[in-house]
MMTF fields as JSON, N, C-alpha, C and O atoms, coordinates in Angstrom:
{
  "mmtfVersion": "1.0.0",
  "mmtfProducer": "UNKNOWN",
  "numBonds": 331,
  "numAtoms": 332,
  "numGroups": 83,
  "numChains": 1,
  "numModels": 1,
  "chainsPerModel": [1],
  "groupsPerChain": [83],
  "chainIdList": ["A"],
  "bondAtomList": [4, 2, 8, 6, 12, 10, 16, 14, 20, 18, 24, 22, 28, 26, 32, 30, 36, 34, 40, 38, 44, 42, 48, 46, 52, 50, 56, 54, 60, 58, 64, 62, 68, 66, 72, 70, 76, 74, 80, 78, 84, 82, 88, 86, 92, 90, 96, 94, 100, 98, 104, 102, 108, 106, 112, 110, 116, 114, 120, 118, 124, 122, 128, 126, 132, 130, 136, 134, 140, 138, 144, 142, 148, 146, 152, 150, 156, 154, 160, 158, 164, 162, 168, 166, 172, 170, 176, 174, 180, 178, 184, 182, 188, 186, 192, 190, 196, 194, 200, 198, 204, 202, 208, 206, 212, 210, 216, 214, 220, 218, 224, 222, 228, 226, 232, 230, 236, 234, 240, 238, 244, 242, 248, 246, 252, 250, 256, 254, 260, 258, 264, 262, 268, 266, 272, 270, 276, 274, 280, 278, 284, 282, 288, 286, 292, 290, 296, 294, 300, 298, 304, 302, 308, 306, 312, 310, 316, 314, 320, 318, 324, 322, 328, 326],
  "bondOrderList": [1, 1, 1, 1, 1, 1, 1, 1, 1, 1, 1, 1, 1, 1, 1, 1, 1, 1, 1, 1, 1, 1, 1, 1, 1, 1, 1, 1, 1, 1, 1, 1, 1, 1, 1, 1, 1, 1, 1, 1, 1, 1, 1, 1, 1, 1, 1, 1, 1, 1, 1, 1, 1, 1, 1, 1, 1, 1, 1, 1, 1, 1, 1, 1, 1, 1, 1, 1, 1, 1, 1, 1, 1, 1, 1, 1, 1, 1, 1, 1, 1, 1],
  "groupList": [{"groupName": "UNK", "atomNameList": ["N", "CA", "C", "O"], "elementList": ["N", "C", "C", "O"], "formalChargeList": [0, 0, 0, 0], "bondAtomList": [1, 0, 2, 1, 3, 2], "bondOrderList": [1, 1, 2], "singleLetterCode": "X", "chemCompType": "L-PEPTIDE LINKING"}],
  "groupTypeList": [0, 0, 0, 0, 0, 0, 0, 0, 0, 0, 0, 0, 0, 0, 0, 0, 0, 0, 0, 0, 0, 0, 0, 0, 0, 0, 0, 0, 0, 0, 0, 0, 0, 0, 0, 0, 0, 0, 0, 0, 0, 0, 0, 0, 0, 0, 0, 0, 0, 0, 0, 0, 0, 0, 0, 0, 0, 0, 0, 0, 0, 0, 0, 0, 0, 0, 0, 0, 0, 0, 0, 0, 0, 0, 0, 0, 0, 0, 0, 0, 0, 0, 0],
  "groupIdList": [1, 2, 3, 4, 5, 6, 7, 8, 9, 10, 11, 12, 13, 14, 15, 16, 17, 18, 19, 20, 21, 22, 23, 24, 25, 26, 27, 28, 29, 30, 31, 32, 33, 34, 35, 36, 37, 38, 39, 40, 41, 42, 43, 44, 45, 46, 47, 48, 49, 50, 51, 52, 53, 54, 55, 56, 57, 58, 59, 60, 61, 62, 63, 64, 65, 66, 67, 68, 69, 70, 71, 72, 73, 74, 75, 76, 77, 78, 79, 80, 81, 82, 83],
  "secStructList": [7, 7, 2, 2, 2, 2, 2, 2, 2, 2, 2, 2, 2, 2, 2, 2, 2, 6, 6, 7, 1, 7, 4, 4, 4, 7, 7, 3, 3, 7, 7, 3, 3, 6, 6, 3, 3, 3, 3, 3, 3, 7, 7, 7, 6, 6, 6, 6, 6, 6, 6, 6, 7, 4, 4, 4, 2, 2, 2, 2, 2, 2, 2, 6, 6, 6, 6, 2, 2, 2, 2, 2, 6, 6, 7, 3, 3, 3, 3, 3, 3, 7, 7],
  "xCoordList": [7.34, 8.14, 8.151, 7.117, 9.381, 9.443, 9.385, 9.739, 8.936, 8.84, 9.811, 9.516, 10.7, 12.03, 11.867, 11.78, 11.842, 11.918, 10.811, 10.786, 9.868, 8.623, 8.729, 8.195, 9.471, 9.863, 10.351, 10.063, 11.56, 12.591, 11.859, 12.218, 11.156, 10.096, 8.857, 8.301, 8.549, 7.703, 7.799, 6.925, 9.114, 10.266, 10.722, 10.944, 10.827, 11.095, 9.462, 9.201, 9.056, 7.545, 7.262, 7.149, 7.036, 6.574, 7.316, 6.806, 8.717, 9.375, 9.59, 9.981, 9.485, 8.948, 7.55, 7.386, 6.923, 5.082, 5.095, 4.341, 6.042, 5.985, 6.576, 6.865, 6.887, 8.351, 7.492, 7.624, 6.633, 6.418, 5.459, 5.431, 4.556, 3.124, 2.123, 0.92, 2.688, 1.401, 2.208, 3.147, 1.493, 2.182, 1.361, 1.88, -0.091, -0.623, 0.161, -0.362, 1.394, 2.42, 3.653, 4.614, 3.708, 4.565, 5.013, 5.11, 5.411, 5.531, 7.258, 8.259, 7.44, 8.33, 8.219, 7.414, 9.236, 8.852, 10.661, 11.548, 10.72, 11.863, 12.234, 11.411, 13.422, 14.329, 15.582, 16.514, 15.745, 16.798, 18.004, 17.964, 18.936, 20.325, 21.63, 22.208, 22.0, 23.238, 23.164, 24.186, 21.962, 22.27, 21.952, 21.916, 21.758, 21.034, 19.849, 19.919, 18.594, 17.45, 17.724, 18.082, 17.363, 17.443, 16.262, 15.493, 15.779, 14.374, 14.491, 15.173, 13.592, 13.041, 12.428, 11.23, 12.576, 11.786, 11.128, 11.914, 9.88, 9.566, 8.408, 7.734, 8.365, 7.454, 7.211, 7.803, 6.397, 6.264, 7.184, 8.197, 6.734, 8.23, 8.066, 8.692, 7.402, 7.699, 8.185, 8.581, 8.128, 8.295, 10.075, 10.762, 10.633, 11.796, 13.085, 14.147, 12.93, 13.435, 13.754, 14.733, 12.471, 12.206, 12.595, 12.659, 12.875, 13.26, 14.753, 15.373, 15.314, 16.777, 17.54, 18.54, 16.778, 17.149, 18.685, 19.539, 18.638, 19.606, 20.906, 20.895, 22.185, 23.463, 22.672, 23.0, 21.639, 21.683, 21.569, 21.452, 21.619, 21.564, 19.959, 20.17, 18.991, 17.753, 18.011, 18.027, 18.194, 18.578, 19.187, 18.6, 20.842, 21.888, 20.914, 20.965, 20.108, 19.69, 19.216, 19.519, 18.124, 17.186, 18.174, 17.959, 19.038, 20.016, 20.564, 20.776, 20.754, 21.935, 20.851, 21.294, 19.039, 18.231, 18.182, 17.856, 18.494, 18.099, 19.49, 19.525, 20.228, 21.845, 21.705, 22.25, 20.663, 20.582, 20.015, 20.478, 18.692, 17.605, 18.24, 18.046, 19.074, 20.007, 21.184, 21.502, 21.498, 22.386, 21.366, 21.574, 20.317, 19.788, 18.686, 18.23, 18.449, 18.126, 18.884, 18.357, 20.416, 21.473, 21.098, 21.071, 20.725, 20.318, 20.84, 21.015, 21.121, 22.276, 20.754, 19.884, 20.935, 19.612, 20.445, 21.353, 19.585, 20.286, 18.866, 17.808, 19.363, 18.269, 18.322, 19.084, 17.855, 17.305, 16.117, 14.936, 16.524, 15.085, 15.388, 16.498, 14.163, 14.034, 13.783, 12.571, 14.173, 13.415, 12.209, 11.725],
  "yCoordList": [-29.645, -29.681, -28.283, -27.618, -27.816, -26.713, -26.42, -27.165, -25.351, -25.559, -25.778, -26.119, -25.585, -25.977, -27.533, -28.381, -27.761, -29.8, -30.094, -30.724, -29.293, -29.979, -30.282, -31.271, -29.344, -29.281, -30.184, -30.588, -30.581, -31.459, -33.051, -34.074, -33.0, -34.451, -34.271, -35.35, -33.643, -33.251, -33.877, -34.461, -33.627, -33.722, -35.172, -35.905, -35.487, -37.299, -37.962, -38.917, -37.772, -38.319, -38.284, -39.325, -36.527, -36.665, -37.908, -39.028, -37.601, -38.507, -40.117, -40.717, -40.752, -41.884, -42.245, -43.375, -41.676, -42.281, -42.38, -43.111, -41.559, -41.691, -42.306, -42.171, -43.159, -44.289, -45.843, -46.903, -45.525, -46.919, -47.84, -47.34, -49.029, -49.212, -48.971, -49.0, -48.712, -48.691, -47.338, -47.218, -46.522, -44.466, -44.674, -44.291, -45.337, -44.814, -45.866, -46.108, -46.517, -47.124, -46.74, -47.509, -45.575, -44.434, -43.419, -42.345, -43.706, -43.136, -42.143, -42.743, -40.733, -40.692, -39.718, -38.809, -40.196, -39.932, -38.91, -39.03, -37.974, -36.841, -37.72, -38.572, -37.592, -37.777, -36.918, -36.96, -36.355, -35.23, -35.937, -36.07, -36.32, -36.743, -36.006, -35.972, -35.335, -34.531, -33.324, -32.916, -32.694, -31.789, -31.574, -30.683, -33.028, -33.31, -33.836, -34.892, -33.765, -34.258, -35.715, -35.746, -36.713, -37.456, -38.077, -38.606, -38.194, -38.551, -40.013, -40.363, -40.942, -42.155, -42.526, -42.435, -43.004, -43.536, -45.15, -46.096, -45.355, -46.801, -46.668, -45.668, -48.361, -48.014, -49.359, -49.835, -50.243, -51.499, -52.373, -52.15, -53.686, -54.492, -55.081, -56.136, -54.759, -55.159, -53.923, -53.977, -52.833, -51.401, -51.149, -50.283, -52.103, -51.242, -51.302, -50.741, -51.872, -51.926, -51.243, -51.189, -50.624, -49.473, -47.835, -46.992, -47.783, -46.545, -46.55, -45.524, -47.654, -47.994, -47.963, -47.292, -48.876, -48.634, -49.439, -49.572, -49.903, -50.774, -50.007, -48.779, -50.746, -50.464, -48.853, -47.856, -48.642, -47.611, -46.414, -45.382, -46.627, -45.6, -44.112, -42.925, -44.629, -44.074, -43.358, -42.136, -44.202, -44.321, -42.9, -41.976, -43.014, -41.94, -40.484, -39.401, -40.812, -39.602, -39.07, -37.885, -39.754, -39.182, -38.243, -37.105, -38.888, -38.179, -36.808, -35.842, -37.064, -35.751, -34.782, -33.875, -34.802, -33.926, -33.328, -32.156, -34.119, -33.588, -33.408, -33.515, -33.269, -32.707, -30.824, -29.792, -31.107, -29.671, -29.071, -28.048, -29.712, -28.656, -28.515, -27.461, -29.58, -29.063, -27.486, -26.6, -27.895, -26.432, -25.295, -24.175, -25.618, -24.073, -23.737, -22.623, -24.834, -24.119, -24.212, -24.287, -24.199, -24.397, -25.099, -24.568, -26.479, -27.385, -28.668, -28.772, -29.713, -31.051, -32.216, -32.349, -32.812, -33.514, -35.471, -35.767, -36.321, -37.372, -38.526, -38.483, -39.543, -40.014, -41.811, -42.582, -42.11, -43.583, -44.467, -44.145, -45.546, -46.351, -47.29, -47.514, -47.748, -48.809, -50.089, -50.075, -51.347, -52.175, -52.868, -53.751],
  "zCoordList": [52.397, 51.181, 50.584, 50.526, 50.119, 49.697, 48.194, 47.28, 48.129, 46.24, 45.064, 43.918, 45.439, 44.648, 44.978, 44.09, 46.056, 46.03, 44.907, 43.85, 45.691, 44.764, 43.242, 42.739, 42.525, 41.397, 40.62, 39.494, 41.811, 41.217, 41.501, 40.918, 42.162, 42.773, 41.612, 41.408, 41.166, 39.853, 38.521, 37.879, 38.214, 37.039, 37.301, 36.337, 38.196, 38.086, 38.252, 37.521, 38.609, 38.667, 37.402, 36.755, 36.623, 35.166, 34.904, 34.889, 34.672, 33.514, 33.895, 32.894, 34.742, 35.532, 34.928, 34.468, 34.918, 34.304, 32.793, 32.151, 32.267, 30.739, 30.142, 28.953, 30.923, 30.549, 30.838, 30.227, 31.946, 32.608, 31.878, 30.753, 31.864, 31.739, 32.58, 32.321, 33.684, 35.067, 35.682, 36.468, 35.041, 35.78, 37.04, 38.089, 37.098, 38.994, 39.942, 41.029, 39.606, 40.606, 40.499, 40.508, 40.394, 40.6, 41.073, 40.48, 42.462, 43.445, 43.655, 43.263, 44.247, 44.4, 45.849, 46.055, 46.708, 47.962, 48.036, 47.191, 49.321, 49.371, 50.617, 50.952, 51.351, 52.178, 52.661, 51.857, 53.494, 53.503, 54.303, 55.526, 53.617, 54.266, 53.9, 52.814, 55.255, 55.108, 54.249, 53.696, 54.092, 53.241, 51.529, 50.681, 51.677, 50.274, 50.077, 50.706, 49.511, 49.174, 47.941, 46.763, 48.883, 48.499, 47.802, 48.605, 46.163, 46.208, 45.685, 44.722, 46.6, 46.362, 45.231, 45.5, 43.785, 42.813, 43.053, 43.026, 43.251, 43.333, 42.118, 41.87, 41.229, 40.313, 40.502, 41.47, 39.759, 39.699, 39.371, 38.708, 39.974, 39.305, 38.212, 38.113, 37.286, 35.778, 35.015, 33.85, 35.731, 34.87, 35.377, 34.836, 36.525, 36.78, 35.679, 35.95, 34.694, 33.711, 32.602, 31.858, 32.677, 31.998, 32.017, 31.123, 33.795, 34.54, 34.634, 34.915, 34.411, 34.999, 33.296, 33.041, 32.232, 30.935, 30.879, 31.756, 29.473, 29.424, 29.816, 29.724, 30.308, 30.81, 31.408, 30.766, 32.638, 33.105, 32.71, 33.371, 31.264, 30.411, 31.063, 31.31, 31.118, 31.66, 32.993, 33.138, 33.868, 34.642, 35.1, 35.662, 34.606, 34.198, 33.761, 34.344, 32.657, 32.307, 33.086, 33.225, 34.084, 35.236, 36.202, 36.618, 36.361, 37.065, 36.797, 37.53, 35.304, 34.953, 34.432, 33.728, 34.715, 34.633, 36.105, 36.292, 37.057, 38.561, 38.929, 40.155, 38.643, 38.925, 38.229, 38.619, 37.013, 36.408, 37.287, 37.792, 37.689, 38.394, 39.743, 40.349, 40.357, 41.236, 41.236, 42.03, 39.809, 39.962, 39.825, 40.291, 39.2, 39.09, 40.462, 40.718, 41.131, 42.195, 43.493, 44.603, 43.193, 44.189, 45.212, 46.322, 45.029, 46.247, 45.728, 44.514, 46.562, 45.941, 45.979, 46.839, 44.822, 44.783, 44.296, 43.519, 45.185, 44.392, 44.315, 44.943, 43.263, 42.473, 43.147, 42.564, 43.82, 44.362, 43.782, 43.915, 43.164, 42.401, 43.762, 44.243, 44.22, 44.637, 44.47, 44.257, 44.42, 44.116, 44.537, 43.829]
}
């Protein structure tokens, strides 16, 4: 993993645990498809509610923070919760 990923896998982890009730089931794993780093969010299943946020709203935000750290470290990053 390179340090720019690491970053952006950092930045959803922080903000993933500070949202959740159970942060040590908070996992976020990298995937590289086509060119883009794809990172995996899995958290517990009483917390995914919490990460996803009503009408997506949370969710959305997580995104349009790793779309930033995407432009500034010119690399295409996209945001996956799992259930």
């Amino acid at each position: 993993m390179s340090e720019q990923t690491g970053n952006a896998q950092a930045l959803i982890q922080h903000v993933a645990k500070a949202l959740v009730d159970e942060p040590d089931q908070v996992s976020v794993e990298q995937v590289e498809e086509e060119g883009v780093s794809v990172l995996e969010l899995q958290v517990a299943e009483k917390d995914l509610g919490k990460v996803i946020g009503k009408q997506g709203r949370t969710a959305r935000a997580m995104r349009t923070l790793l779309s930033a750290t995407g432009i500034k470290l010119h690399k295409g990053f996209e945001l996956e919760i799992l259930e």
